[in-house]
C-alpha positions in Angstrom: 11.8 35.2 -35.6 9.5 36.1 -38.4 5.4 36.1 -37.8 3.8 35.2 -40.5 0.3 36.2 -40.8 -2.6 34.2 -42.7 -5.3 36.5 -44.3 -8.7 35.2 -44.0 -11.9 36.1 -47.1 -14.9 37.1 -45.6 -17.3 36.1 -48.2 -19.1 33.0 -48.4 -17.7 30.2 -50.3 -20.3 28.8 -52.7 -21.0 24.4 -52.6 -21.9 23.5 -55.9 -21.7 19.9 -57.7 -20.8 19.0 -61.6 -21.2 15.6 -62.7 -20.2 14.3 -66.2 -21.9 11.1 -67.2 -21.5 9.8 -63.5 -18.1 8.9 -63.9 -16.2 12.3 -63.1 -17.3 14.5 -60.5 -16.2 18.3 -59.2 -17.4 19.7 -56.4 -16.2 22.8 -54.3 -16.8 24.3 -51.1 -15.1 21.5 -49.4 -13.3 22.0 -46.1 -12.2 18.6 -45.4 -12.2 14.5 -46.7 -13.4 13.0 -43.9 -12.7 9.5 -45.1 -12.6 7.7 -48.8 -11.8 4.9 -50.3 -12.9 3.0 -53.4 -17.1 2.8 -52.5 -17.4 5.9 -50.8 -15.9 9.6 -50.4 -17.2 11.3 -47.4 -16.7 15.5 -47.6 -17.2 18.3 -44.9 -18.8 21.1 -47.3 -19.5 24.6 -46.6 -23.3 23.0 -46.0 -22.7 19.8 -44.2 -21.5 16.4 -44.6 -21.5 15.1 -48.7 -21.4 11.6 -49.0 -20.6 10.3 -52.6 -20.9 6.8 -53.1 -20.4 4.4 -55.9 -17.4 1.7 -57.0 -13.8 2.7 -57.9 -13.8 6.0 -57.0 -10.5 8.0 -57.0 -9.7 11.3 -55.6 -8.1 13.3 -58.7 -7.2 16.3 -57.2 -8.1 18.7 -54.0 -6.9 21.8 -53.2 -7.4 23.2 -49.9 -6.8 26.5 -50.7 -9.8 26.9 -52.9 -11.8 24.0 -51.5 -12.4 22.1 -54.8 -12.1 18.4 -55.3 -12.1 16.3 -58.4 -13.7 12.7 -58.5 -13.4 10.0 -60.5 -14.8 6.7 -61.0 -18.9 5.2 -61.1 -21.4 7.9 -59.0 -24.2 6.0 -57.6 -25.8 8.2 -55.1 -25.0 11.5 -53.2 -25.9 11.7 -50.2 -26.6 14.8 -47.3 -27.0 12.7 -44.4 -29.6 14.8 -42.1 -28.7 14.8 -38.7 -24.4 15.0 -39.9 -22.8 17.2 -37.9 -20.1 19.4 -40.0 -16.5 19.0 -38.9 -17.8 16.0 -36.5 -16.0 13.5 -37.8 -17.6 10.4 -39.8 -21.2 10.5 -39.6 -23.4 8.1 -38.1 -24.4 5.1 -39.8 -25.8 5.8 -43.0 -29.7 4.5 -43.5 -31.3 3.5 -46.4 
């Protein structure tokens, strides 16, 4: 049986955000989608939970391997919901 081995970066991934006239959105240093659908995309970044909320949003691509996703559809807010745990699932409700 073959092992296969996984090689792991030790540097530290960068978060960053790039918007184009709030209807296409990249970000990277995501580790996970924690949930989406057409009003809201909630990401586990490299520095915490990213909400992105707005109407008929589309997840264009994601790839793991890099941690970059690609948005589409009308940005409303973003949101870093203080208190959001990373990697702990969906966040508690959301106050405004």
């Amino acid at each position: 049986m073959a092992e296969i081995q996984k090689s792991v970066s030790t540097g530290v991934k960068k978060h960053s955000l790039q918007m184009a006239n709030r209807e296409s959105l990249y970000v990277s240093g995501v580790e996970d989608v924690v949930s989406f659908d057409e009003a809201c995309i909630v990401l586990s970044t490299v520095c915490g939970i990213m909400s992105v909320d707005g109407s008929g949003m589309h997840i264009l691509s994601l790839d793991t391997d890099k941690g970059d996703v690609e948005i589409s559809g009308s940005v409303n807010g973003i949101i870093y919901p203080e208190g959001a745990v990373k990697g702990g699932g969906i966040f508690r409700k959301r106050q405004r």
